[in-house]
C-alpha positions as CSV (number, residue, x, y, z in Angstrom):
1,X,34.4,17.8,-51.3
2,X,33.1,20.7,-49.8
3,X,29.6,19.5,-50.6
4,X,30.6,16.4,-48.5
5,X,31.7,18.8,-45.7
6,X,28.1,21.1,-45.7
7,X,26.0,17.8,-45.4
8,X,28.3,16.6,-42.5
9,X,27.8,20.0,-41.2
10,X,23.9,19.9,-42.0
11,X,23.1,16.2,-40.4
12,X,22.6,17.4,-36.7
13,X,20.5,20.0,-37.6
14,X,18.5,17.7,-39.8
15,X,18.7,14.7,-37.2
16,X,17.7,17.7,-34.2
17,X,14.3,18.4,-36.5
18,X,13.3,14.6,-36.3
19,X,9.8,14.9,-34.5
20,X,9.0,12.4,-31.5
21,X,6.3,9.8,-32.3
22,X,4.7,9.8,-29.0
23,X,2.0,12.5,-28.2
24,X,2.0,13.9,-24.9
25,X,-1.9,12.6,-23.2
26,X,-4.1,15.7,-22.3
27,X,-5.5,15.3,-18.3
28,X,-9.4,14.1,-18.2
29,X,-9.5,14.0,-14.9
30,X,-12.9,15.7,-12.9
31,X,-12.9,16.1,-9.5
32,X,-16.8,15.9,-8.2
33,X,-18.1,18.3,-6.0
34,X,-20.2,15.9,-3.7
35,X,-20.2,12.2,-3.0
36,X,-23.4,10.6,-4.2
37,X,-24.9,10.2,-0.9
38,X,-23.9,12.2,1.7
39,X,-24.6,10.1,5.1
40,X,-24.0,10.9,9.3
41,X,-22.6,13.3,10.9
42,X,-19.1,15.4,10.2
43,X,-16.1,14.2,12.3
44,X,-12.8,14.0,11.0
45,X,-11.0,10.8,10.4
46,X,-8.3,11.3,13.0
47,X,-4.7,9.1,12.8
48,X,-5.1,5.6,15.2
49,X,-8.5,5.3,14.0
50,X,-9.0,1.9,15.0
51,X,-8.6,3.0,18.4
52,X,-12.4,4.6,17.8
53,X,-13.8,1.2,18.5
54,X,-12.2,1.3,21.9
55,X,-10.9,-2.3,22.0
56,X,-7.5,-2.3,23.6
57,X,-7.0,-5.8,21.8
58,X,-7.4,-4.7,18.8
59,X,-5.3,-1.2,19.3
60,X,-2.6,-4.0,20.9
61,X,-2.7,-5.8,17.7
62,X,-2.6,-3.6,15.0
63,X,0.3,-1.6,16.5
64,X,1.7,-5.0,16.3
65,X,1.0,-5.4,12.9
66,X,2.8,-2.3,12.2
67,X,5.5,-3.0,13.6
68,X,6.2,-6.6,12.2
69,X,3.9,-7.2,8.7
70,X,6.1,-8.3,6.6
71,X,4.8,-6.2,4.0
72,X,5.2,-2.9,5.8
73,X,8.7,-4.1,6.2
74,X,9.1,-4.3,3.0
75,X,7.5,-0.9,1.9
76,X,9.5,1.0,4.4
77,X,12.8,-0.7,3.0
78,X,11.9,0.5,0.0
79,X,11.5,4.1,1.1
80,X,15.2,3.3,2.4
81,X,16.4,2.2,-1.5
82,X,15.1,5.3,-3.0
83,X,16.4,7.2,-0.6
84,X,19.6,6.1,-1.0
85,X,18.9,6.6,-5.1
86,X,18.3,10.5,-4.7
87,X,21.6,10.6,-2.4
88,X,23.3,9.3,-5.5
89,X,21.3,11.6,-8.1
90,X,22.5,14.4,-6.0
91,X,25.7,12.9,-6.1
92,X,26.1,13.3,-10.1
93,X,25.2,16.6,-9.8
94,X,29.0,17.5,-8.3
95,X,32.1,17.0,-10.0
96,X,34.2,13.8,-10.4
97,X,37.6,15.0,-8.7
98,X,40.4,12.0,-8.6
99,X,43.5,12.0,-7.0
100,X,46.8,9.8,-7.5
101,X,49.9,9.3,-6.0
102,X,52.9,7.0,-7.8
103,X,56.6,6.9,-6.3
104,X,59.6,5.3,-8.0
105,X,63.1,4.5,-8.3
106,X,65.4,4.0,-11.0
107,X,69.2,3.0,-11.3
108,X,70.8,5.3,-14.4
109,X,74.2,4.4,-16.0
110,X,75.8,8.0,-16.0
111,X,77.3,9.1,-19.4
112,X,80.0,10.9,-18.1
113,X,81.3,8.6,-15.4
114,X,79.8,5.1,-16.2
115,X,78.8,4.9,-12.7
116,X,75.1,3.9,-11.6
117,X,73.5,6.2,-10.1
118,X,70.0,5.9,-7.7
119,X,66.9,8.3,-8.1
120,X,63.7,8.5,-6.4
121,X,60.9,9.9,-8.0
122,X,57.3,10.7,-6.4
123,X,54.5,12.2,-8.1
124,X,51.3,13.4,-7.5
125,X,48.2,13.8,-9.5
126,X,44.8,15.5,-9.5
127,X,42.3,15.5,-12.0
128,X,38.5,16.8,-12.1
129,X,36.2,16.6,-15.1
130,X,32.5,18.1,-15.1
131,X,29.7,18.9,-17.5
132,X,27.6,21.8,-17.2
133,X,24.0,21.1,-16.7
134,X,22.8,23.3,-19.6
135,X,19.6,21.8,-20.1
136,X,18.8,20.9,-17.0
137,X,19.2,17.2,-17.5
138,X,20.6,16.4,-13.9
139,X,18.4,18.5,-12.3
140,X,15.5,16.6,-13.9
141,X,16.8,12.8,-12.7
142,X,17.0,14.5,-9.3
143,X,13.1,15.7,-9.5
144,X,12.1,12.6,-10.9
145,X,14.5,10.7,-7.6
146,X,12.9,13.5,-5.5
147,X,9.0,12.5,-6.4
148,X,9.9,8.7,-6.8
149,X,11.0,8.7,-3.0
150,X,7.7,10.7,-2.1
151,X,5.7,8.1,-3.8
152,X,7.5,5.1,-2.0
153,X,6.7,7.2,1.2
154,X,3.0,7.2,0.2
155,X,3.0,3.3,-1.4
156,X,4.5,2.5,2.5
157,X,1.6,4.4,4.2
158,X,-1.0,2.9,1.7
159,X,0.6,-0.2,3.5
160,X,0.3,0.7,6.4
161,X,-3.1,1.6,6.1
162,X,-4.2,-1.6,4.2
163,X,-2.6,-3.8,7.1
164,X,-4.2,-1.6,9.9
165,X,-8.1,-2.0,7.6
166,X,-7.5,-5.9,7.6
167,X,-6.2,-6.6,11.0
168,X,-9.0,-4.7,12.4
169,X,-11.6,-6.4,10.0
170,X,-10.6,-9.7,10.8
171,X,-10.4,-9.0,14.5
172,X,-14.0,-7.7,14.5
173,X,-14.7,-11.3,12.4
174,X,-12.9,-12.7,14.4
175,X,-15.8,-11.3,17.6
176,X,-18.4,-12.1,15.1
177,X,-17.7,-15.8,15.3
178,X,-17.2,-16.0,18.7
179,X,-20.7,-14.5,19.0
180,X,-22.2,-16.9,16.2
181,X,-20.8,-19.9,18.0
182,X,-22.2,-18.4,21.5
183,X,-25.8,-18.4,19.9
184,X,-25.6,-21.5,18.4
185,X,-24.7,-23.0,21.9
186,X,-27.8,-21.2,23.2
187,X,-29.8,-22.9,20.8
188,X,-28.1,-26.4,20.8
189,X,-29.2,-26.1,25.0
190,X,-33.2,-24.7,24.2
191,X,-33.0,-27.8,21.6
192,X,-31.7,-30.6,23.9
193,X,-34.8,-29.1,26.5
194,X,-37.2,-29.0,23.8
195,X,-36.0,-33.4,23.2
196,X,-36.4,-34.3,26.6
197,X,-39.5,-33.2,26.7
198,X,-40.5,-34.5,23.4
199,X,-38.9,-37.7,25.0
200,X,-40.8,-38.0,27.9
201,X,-44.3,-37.2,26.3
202,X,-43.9,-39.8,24.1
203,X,-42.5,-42.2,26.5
204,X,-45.6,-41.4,28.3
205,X,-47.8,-41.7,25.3
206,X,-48.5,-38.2,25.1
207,X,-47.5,-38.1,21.7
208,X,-45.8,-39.7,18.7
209,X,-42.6,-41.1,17.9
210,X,-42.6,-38.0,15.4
211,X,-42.1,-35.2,17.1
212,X,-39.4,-37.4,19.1
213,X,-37.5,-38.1,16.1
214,X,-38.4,-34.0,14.5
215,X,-36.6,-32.7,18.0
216,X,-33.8,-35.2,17.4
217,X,-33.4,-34.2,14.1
218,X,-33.6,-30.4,14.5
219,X,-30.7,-31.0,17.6
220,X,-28.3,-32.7,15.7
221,X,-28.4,-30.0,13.1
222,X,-27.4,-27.4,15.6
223,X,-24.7,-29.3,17.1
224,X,-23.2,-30.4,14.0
225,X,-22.4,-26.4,12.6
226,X,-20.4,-26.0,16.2
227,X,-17.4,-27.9,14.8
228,X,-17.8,-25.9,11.4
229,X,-18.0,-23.0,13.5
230,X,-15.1,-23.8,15.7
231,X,-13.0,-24.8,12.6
232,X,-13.6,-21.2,11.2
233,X,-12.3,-19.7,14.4
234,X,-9.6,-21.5,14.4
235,X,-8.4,-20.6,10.7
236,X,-9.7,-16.7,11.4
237,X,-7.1,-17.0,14.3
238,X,-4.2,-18.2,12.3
239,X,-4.6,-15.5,9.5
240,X,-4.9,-12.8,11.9
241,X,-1.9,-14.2,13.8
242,X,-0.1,-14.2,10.2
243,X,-1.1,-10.5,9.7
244,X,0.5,-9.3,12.8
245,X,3.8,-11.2,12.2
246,X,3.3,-14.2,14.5
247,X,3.5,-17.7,14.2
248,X,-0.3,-19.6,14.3
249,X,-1.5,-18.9,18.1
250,X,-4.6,-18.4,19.9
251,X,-5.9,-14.4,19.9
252,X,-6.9,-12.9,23.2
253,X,-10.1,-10.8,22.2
254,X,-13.8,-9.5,23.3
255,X,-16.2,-12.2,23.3
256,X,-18.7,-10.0,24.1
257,X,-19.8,-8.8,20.5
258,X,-22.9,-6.7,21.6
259,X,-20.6,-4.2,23.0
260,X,-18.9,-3.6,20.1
261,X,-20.8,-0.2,18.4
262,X,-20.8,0.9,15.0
263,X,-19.1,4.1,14.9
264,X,-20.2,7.9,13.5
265,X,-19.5,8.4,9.7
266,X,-16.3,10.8,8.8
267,X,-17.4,13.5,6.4
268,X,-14.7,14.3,4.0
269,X,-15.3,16.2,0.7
270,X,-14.0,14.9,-2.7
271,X,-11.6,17.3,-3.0
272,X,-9.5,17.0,0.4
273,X,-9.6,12.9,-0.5
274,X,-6.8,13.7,-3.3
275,X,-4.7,14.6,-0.2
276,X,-5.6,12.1,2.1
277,X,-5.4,8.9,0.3
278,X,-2.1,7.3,0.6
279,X,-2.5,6.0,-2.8
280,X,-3.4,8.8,-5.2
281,X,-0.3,10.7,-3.8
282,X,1.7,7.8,-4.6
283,X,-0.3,7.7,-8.2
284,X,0.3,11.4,-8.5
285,X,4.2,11.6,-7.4
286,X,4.7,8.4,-10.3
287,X,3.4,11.2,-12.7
288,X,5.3,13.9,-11.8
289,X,8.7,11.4,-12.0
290,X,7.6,10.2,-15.1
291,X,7.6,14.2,-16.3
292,X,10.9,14.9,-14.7
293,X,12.4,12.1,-16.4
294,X,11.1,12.9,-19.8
295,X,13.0,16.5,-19.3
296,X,16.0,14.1,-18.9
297,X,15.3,12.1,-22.2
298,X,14.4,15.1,-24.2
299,X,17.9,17.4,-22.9
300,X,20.3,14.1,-23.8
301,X,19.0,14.8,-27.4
302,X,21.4,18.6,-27.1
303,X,24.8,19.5,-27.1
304,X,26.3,19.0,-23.8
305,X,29.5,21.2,-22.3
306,X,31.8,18.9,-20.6
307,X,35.0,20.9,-18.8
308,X,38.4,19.1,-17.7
309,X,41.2,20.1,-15.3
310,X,44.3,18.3,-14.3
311,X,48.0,18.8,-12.9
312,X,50.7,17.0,-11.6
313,X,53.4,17.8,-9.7
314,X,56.6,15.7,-8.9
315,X,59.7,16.0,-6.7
316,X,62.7,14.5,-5.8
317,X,62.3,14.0,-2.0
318,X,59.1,13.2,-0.9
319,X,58.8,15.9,2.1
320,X,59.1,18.6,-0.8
321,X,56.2,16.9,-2.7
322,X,53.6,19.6,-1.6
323,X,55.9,22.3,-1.1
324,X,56.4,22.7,-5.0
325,X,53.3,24.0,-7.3
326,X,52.3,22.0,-10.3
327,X,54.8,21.4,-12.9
328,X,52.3,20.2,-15.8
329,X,48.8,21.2,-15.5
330,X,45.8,21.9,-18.6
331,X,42.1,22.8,-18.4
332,X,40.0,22.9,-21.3
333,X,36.7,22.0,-22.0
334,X,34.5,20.2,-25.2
335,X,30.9,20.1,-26.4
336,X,29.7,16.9,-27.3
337,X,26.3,16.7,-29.8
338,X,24.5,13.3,-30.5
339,X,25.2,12.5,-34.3
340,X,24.5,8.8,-35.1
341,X,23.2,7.9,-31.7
342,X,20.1,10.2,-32.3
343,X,18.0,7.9,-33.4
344,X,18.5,5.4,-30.3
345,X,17.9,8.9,-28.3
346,X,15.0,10.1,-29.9
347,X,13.7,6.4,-29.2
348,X,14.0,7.0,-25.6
349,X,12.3,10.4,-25.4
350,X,9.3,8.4,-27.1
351,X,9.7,6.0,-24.5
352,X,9.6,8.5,-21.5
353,X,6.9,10.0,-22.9
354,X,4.9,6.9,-23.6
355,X,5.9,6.0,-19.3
356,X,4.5,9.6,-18.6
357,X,1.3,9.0,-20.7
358,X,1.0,5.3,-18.4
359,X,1.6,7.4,-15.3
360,X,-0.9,9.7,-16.2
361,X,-3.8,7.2,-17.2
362,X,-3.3,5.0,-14.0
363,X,-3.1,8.4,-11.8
364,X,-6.8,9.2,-13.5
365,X,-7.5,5.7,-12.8
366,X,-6.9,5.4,-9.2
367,X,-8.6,8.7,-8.3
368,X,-11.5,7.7,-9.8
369,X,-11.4,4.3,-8.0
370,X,-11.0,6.3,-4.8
371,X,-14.4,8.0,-5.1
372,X,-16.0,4.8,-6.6
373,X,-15.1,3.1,-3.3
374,X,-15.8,5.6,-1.1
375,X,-19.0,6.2,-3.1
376,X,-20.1,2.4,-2.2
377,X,-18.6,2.6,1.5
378,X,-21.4,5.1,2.0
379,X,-23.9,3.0,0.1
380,X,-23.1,-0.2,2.2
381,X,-23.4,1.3,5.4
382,X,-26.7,3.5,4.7
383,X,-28.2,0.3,3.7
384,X,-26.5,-2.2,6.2
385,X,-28.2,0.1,9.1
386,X,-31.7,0.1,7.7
387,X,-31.5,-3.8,7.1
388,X,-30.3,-3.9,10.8
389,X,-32.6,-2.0,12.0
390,X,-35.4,-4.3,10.4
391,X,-34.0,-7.5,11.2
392,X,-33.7,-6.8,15.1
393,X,-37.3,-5.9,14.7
394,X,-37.9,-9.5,13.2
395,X,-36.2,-10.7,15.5
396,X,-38.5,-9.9,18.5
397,X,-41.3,-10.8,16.1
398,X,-39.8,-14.6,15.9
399,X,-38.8,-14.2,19.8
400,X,-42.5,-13.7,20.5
401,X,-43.6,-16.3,18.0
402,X,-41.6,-19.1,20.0
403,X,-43.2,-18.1,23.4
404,X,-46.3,-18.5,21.7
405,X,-45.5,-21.2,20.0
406,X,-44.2,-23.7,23.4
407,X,-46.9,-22.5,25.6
408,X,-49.5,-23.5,23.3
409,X,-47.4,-27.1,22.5
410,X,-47.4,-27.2,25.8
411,X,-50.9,-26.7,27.0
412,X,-51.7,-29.1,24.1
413,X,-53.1,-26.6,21.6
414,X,-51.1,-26.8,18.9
415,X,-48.6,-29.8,17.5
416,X,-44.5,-29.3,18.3
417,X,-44.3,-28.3,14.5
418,X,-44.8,-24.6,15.2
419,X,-42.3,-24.6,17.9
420,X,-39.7,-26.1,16.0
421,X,-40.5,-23.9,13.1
422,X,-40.1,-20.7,15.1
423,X,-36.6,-22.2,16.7
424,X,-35.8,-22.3,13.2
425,X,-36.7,-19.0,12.5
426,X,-35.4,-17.5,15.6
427,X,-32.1,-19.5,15.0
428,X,-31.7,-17.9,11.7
429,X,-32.5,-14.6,12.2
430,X,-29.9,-14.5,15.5
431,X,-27.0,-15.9,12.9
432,X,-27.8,-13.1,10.2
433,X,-28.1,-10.3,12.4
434,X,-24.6,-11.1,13.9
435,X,-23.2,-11.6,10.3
436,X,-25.3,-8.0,9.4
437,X,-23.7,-6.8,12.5
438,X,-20.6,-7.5,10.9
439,X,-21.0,-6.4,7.5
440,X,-21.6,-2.7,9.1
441,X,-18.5,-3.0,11.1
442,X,-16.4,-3.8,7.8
443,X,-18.1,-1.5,5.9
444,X,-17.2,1.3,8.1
445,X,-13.5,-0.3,8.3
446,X,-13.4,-0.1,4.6
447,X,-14.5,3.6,4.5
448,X,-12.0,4.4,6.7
449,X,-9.7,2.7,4.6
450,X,-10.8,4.5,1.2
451,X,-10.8,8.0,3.3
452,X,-7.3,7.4,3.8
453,X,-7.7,6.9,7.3
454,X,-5.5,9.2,9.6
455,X,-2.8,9.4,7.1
456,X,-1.6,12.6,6.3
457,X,1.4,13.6,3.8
């Protein structure tokens, strides 16, 4: 018997010396002292970047945006539901205090008399219970409610900043259409001139039915990408009216695209980009709840102190309910240890620390996608000037070529192939600088975007 009693004495201490299975994952995380290329001119990525580009269409829109995306909604309603999960974290940190109130009445035979005889009874009760936070349990599940509401507030700036980076990205593709369309126009009308007068000097005898039919060909080909074109402006319009929160509509914007000027390169050092981007914060607060709520697992697996009040007080008449003190009151308190249920705790601590080891691994992961992008921002837009920068010089170079070209068709010194093949030329070159134009533009968007933009914690 009483060896009986020492092992049922000895069982917590054997179950409290059960190891976890789960190792805790060591940080790998380096933080580079330089990006790759460093590019531009320093200038700090200020809040409303998009306002940079100085297009009050675009500012008009995106403050729309962030006012009716649906998914900024949706973030910021989040931030609302964790709020309201740390109010009741705090919450279980006070103690549960209940109150009751019962009234009564009886009808009593009395012994001496055998006459009935009426009583009212009213009662009052009050109870409160609390367990001490020894361990530190409850003040853990409040961290851990603390960091997850920081890192909905970052997750609804990251949205933020996402919808601000594609609403200004498709309005700027939006331009870039509008300006692809324009110079197809101005070559459909330097096509039709170039037929009728392929016309006539055949119809004159000039020359052959060829070069009628090559001009006719090579016109048809430029008005048959206006209704491709016109088809992509259309569904560019009804995304970006989607992105803003309105129903498919017609965008008032720029239609001048020259005037719309790459901007100057923020310079930000690795190091201030683990502050600055929305998303690591929220990567980084996900880790630091994780932690917190592995304290919680590992404290459930100890002895808890719960302590317990009550008293109630009765009367008679109901105006001297308060007057008199408690008639039955007790306090006393128990400790509670996990016996059986250790196991099924011990479990949990494994799983908390398997969620913190996640946490951790995805944290390591984002920051490292956050210099990678940045990393190719730079790249993109180093190279996306240079091939700029060569292509308007082509294009001058095909410019001249079809002066050349239709004075000497002209003059009769060379057939209308070489003009054609330098409206070719000139009509391709016009279409990818505009597109080139645009890839800049977006690649500077995006670099804003993977800076963190104007967002600050």
């Amino acid at each position: 018997m009483r060896r009986k009693t020492l092992l049922i004495c000895l069982l917590p201490l054997l179950l409290a010396g059960c190891a976890t299975e789960v190792d805790r994952a060591p940080a790998s995380l380096l933080i580079p002292t330089a990006w790759r290329g460093q590019v531009g001119p320093s200038s700090a990525v200020e809040a409303q970047w998009w306002r940079a580009f100085g297009d009050e269409n675009m500012n008009r829109l995106v403050d729309q945006a962030l006012r009716n995306n649906p998914d900024v909604l949706v973030a910021r309603s989040r931030v609302d539901q964790f709020r309201a999960q740390l109010r009741g974290a705090e919450g279980a940190d006070l103690p549960v205090v209940q109150g009751g109130f019962s009234a009564g009445r009886s009808r009593t035979l009395s012994a001496a008399t055998g006459q009935p005889h009426d009583s009212d009874l009213f009662q009052g009760q009050l109870q409160t219970s609390y367990e001490v936070d020894i361990w530190g349990a409850r003040s853990s599940s409040i961290a851990a409610a603390e960091a997850s509401l920081a890192a909905q507030q970052a997750a609804a700036s990251a949205a933020e900043l996402t919808i601000a980076s594609s609403v200004a990205s498709s309005y700027l593709t939006l331009c870039s259409l509008d300006e692809q369309l324009r110079v197809t126009e101005a070559t459909l009308a330097t096509r039709e001139n170039s037929l009728k007068l392929a016309q006539r000097q055949f119809e004159t005898g000039y020359t052959s039915r060829l070069e009628w039919m090559q001009a006719s060909t090579e016109y048809q080909t430029a008005k048959s990408q206006i209704p491709q074109l016109q088809h992509q402006i259309a569904r560019q319009e009804n995304a970006l009216s989607i992105l803003v929160g309105m129903n498919p509509r017609e965008i008032a914007r720029r239609y001048d695209f020259s005037q719309v000027l790459p901007q100057q390169l923020p310079g930000v050092l690795p190091s201030t980009l683990m502050q600055r981007r929305p998303d690591i914060v929220q990567a980084q607060r996900q880790l630091l709840a994780a932690d917190a709520s592995l304290s919680t697992a590992k404290a459930r697996l100890l002895p808890s102190l719960n302590l317990t009040a009550s008293g109630t007080l009765e009367s008679m008449e109901l105006h001297q309910l308060v007057d008199n003190p408690f008639r039955l009151w007790s306090i006393g308190g128990s400790v509670l240890a996990p016996l059986l249920n250790r196991e099924a705790l011990t479990a949990q601590v494994d799983q908390s620390m398997a969620a913190r080891n996640q946490a951790l691994f995805n944290y390591e992961k984002v920051v490292r996608n956050a210099f990678s992008e940045v990393n190719d921002d730079l790249d993109a837009i180093t190279r996306y000037r240079e091939q700029l920068q060569e292509l308007t010089k082509q294009q001058e170079f095909v410019t001249e070529a079809l002066r050349i070209a239709h004075n000497r068709y002209q003059n009769g010194y060379a057939s209308f192939l070489d003009e054609l093949d330098a409206q070719r030329t000139l009509f391709s070159t016009q279409l990818n600088l505009v597109q080139l134009k645009n890839n800049l533009l977006l690649a500077q968007i995006d670099l804003y975007r993977a800076l963190g933009g104007g967002w600050q914690p």
